[in-house]
C-alpha positions, 0 to 999 in steps of 0.5 A: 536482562534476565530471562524471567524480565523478558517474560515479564516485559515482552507483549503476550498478546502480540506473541499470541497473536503472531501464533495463532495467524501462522498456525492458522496460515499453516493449516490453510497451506496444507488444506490448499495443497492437500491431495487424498491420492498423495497423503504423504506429509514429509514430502519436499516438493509439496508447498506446506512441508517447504512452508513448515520448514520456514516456520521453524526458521522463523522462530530461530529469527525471532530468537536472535532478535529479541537476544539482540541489544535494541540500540542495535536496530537504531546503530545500523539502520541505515546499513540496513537499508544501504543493503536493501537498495542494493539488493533491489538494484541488483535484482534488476540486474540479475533477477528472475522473472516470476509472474511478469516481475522481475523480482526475485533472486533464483539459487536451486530450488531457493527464490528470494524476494529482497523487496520483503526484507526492504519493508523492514529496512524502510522502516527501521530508517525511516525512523532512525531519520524521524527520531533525529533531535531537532527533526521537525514533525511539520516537515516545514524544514525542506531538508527534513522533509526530503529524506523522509521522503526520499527513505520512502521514494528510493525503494518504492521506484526500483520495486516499481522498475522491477514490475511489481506494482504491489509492493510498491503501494505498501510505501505509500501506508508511510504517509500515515506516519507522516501524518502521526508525526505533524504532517499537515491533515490538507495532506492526506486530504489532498491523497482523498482528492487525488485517489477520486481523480485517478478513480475517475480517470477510469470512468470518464473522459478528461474533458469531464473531469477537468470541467468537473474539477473547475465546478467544484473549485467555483462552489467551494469558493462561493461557500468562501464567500469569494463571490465578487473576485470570482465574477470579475475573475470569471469574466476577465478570464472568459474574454481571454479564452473567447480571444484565445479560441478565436485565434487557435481557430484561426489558424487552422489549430485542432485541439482536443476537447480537455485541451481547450478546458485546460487553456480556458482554466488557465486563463481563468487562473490568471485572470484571478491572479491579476485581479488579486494584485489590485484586490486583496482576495482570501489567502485560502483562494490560492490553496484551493487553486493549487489544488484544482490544477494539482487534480488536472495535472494528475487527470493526464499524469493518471491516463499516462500511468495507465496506459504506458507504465501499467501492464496490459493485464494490470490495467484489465484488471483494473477496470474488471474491478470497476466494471468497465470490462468483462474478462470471467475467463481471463483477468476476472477468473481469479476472483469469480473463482474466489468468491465461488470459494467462498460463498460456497463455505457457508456460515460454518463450513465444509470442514477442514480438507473438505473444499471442493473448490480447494481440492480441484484446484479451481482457484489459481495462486490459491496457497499465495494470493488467494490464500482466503478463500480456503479459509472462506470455503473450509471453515465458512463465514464464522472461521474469516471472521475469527480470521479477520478479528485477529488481524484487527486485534494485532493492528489495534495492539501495535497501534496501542503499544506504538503509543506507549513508547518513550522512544520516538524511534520505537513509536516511529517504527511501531506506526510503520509496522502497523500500517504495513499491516493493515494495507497488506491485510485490506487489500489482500482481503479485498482482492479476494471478495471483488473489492480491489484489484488482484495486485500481487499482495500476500496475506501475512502468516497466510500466503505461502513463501519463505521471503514474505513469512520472514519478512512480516515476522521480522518486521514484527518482533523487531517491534516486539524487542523495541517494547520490550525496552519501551522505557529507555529513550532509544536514539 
């Protein structure tokens, strides 16, 4: 392909956008670490020379990529991902710890991060699986169904070993390309009722929420018109549990309140499940069931989550988020100082290395994390909006190109990048301001570190080459 159909058929829009966010991510950079008694720029200790420096690298990627044959990225995408996985098992091994994960490979004054690069991978094989001919989208097919899944899972648990809760959430943006490619929408309403019930599981005991989750199971069934399985159901079930708690009372048995409610819900289940051998019930009666028990069983597995597999400070942090705890100088610092930052920009501003907050440093991780708060302080609300309309401008164009592939790969792999994108930017966004929890998620072209730039850019342009060829059907 010649040069001049490379500019013809590469996406100027996407290219544009990519500039843009990494020059204004630059400048954010040097602002964060700006110092008006050190104003030497070509100086290798400082943040935005080293960050500089992996800019340029990056172009050198983005030019090997788009000299690279597509069917390239198709062939070894699994090699790809092999590599990755190793990566990921050997940083457990031999990795540095930096900030509680051990997560990163430590050469000299160079660290590595090979749970950025896993991103690009997962996505390369997850859709190398999906654009397999005969691969069933309704994931009705078990085998199908399990090495998408297992593409996503695999490298999710071994960041979740090394401690690095953040980037282990980004893989669970993938089942919005499940959901794309035919999965079932119960799915991710499924997704809904359990993120309410982990919420949930914060706020309030498990007694509550199971007597909450049986409430809302009979309303719904009621809404069915299941009314005369429910009262003989209801009735068979309260005997049994009557029985039941006579008998655990008897002998001298003390359970907890949520254990009690989750006996007398089983009863009730069955009690259902007998009554339907003799009665035909409505086939939808077993689904919400299924999903009842599915929220009770997340209710314990949750409350585990949070106090064995969770970090002490993760879990302050948490509930600092929801209210349940006042840490301001401890878990809660981060953010106040943040939204000091930038509240204090205004509408317009202080001006570019002009943030006070910025310059004495009152914000920790202010150049990776919390990177936006210098955009808030320095170029006020009108420069985060311009901030936040480029990247909704380039998750709208991937979107948008992801629909116009004639490769099902390519379409695949675009919707990845897409949703990588928008989960990076949403909670990073919301880390900022007080409306997530501080998590470790960079912002993309804006925090600083070789690992993450150069993982978003190759994540990107590989994309950007696969449109190029949007024509050819790439298996």
């Amino acid at each position: 392909m010649g040069n001049s159909s490379y500019k013809k058929r590469a996406d100027w829009v996407v290219i544009t956008l990519y500039a843009l966010l990494v020059v204004f991510g630059w400048l954010s950079i040097y602002a964060a670490n700006f110092s008006p008694e050190h104003p030497v720029f070509f100086d290798t200790s400082k943040e935005y020379f080293k960050q500089l420096v992996w800019i340029i690298l990056s172009l050198v990627f983005i030019g090997l990529i788009l000299l690279t044959d597509s069917k390239f990225f198709v062939e070894f995408a699994y090699v790809f991902f092999g590599l990755t996985i190793f990566l990921l098992l050997a940083v457990l091994l031999m990795g540095t710890v930096v900030n509680g994960a051990k997560s990163w490979f430590e050469v000299g004054p160079i660290r590595f991060q090979p749970a950025e690069l896993s991103k690009v991978a997962t996505n390369l094989a997850l859709a190398r699986v999906m654009s397999r001919f005969g691969f069933n989208f309704s994931f009705k097919n078990k085998v199908d169904f399990f090495k998408a899944t297992g593409i996503v899972f695999l490298p999710l648990a071994l960041i979740l070993l090394q401690n690095d809760t953040g980037s282990a959430l980004v893989y669970f943006t993938f089942i919005l390309v499940f959901y794309r490619q035919g999965l079932s929408p119960y799915v991710l309403v499924f997704g809904l009722v359990a993120g309410i019930v982990v919420t949930l599981t914060l706020m309030a005991d498990n007694s509550t929420i199971i007597a909450l989750t049986l409430a809302a199971t009979v309303v719904v069934l009621l809404l069915q018109g299941v009314r005369k399985e429910l009262y003989v159901a209801g009735a068979i079930g309260l005997g049994f549990f009557l029985l039941a708690f006579g008998v655990i009372k008897g002998l001298g048995i003390n359970l907890k309140v949520e254990y009690i409610l989750t006996i007398g819900v089983a009863l009730f289940t069955i009690a259902l499940f007998i009554y339907s051998l003799s009665k035909r019930i409505p086939k939808i009666v077993p689904t919400y069931l299924f999903i009842m028990w599915s929220a009770i069983l997340l209710t314990f597995s949750a409350d585990y989550f949070f106090e064995k597999v969770l970090s002490p400070y993760q879990l302050t942090r948490i509930n600092v988020l929801f209210g349940l705890e006042e840490d301001p100088l401890g878990a809660g610092y981060n953010v106040k100082q943040s939204m000091i930052a930038i509240g204090s920009g205004g509408a317009m501003g202080k001006g570019f290395l002009q943030g006070t907050q910025t310059k004495l440093n009152f914000v920790p991780e202010q150049s990776t994390d919390f990177i936006f708060c210098t955009v808030g302080e320095e170029w006020g609300f009108l420069g985060s909006m311009i901030v936040i309309t480029l990247f909704v401008a380039l998750i709208l164009r991937l979107l948008y190109l992801a629909e116009q592939q004639h490769s099902v790969f390519s379409r695949v792999y675009g919707y990845g990048v897409a949703c990588i994108f928008f989960f990076h930017f949403a909670i990073n966004m919301g880390m900022t301001i007080g409306l997530a929890p501080v998590i470790g998620i960079p912002l993309p072209f804006f925090s600083y570190g070789g690992s993450s730039l150069w993982g978003f850019t190759m994540l990107l342009f590989v994309f950007v080459k696969l449109d190029i060829n949007r024509n050819e059907l790439i298996r």
